[in-house]
N, C-alpha and C positions, 0 to 999 in steps of 0.2 A: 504493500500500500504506500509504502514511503517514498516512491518511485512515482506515483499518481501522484502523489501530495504535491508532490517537487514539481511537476509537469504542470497542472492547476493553476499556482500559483504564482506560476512563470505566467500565463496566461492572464492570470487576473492584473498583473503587471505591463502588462503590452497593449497594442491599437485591438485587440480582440475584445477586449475589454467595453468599449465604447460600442461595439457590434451587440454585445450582449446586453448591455444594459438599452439599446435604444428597442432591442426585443422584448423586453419586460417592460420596457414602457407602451409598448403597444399590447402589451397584453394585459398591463392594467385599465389601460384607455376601453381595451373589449370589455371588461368586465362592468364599465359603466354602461356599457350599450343594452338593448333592450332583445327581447325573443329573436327579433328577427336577426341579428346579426346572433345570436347566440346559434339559433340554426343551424345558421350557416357554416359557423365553425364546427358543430357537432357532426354535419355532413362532410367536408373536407376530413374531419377524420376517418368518417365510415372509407372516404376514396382512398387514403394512404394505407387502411390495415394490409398488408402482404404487397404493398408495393413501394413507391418509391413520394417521398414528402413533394421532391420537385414537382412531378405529376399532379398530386392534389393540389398543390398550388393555379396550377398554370388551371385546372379545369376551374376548379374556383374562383379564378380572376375570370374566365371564358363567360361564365354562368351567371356572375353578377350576385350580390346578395341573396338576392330574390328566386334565383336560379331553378332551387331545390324543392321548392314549393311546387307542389305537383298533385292533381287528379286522378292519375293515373298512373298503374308500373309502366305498360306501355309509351307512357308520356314521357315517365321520367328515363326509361331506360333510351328511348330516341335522343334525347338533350346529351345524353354520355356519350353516347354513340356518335354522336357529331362533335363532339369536343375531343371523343379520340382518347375518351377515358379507356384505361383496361378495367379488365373484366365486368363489363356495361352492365350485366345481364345480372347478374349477381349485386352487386351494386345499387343498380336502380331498384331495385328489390327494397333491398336494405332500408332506401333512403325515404321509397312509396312510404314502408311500415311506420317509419319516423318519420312520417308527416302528421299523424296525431298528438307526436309528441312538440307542437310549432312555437307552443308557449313554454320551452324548456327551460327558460329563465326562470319564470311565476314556479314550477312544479321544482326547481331543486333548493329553491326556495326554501320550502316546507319539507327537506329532506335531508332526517341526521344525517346519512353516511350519503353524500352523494355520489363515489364510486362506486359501493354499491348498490343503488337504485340504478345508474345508469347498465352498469353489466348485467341488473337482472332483468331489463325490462327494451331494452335497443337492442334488438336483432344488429347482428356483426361491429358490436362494440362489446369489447374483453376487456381485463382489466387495464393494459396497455394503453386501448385507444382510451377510455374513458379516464385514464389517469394524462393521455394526452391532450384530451378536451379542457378536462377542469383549468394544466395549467397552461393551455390557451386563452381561457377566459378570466384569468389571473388568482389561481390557487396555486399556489407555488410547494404545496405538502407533500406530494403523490414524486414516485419516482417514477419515471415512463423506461420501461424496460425492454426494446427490442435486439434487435441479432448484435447489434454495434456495441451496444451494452453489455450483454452478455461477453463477448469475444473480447470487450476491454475488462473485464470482469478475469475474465481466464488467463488472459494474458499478464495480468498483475498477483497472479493467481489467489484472488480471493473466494473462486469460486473453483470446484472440482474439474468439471466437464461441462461444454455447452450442451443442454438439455435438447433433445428433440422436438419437446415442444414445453410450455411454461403453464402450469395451472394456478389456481388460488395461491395454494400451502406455498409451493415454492417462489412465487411471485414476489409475497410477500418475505419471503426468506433473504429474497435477491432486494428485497427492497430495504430490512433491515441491515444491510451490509453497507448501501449504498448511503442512508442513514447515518452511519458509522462515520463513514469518508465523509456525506456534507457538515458534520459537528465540527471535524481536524479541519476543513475548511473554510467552514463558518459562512455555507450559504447553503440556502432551500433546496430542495432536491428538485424541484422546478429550473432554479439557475444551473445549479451545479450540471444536468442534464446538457444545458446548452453547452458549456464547458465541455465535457466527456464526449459532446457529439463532436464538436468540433478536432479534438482529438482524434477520432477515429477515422472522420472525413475530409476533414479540412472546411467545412461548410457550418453556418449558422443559418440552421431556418426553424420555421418555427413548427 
C-alpha cells in the first residue's frame, strides 16, 4: 500500500490535481440539480456498466438531458441505436424500466441506504454503477469498484486474485480496503476513485 500512498500523493501534488477537483465541483453543482438531470446521470451509468465511460459520455452528450425519457423500449432502444451506443438492445431495456423511476431525486430522498435501494430496485444497476451514480451526483462515500480497481488493487497486492466477477460480500470487502487507503490519504473514496483511475488510465472522467 505504501507504494499507492506515495503515487497518490504525488498526484495530489501536481496539474492532476486541478483536473480533479474541477470534477467534484461539477459533481457537487449535479447534486443541486433536480430529477431530470439526476436521470440523466443514473442513465449514463446504466450505458457505461460493461463498457467503456468514454462511450456513455459521448451518447449522453448525443441525447441531450432529456434524451432518456422514453414511451417506449422500442423508442428508446432506436435513440441508442442511432447514437451508436453498444449493446442498444439491452440497454434500452434497462433504461425503458427506469423510466418510472424519473423523479429519482424526490425517491432517494426518502431512502436510508441509497445504494441499496438503487441495486434492489434498477434493473442493470449493481452495486458498482449505483455507487457510481451517487458519487456522480455528489456523495462522495461509496467506493466505485471496476476491473481498473481491482487490477490496481492486485497489483499493490492488497487484494489476493482478480475475482471473476464481484458480488455484495466481496464488494464490500474491496471497499473496506479501499477505505483503509482513503483514511492514509485523507480523501472520500468518491475522490480518491478519480485518483486511482487516473493511475490506471491516464484519464479523468467522470
Amino acid at each position: 500500500m505504501n507504494e499507492l500512498i506515495k503515487k497518490i500523493e504525488e498526484l495530489k501534488n501536481s496539474d492532476i490535481k486541478k483536473e480533479v477537483d474541477r470534477r467534484i465541483r461539477s459533481f457537487n453543482a449535479l447534486n443541486k440539480k433536480s430529477s431530470r438531470e439526476w436521470f440523466s446521470e443514473l442513465c449514463f451509468c446504466l450505458l457505461t456498466a460493461n463498457t467503456s465511460a468514454e462511450m456513455g459520455v459521448r451518447v449522453q452528450d448525443e441525447l441531450g438531458c432529456d434524451g432518456f425519457v422514453c414511451n417506449s423500449e422500442k423508442e428508446m432502444v432506436k435513440r441508442l441505436k442511432k447514437a451508436r451506443s453498444r449493446f442498444y438492445n439491452r440497454r434500452g431495456h434497462f433504461i425503458h424500466l427506469a423510466n418510472r423511476y424519473k423523479n429519482i431525486k424526490e425517491i432517494l430522498k426518502k431512502q436510508e441506504d441509497k445504494r441499496e435501494w438503487l441495486a434492489e430496485n434498477i434493473k442493470g444497476i449493481s452495486y458498482k454503477e449505483a455507487s457510481h451514480f451517487l458519487r456522480n451526483v455528489g456523495f462522495f462515500d461509496y467506493a466505485i469498484i471496476d476491473k481498473h480497481i481491482l487490477r490496481l488493487l492486485h497489483e499493490n497486492r492488497l487484494i489476493k486474485k482478480i475475482p471473476d466477477s464481484v458480488n455484495k460480500k466481496n464488494y464490500l470487502e474491496y471497499e473496506r480496503i479501499l477505505g483503509e487507503l482513503s483514511k492514509k490519504v485523507n480523501l472520500p473514496q468518491g475522490e480518491l476513485d478519480l485518483y486511482l483511475w487516473y493511475t490506471k488510465t491516464g484519464k479523468i472522467l467522470k
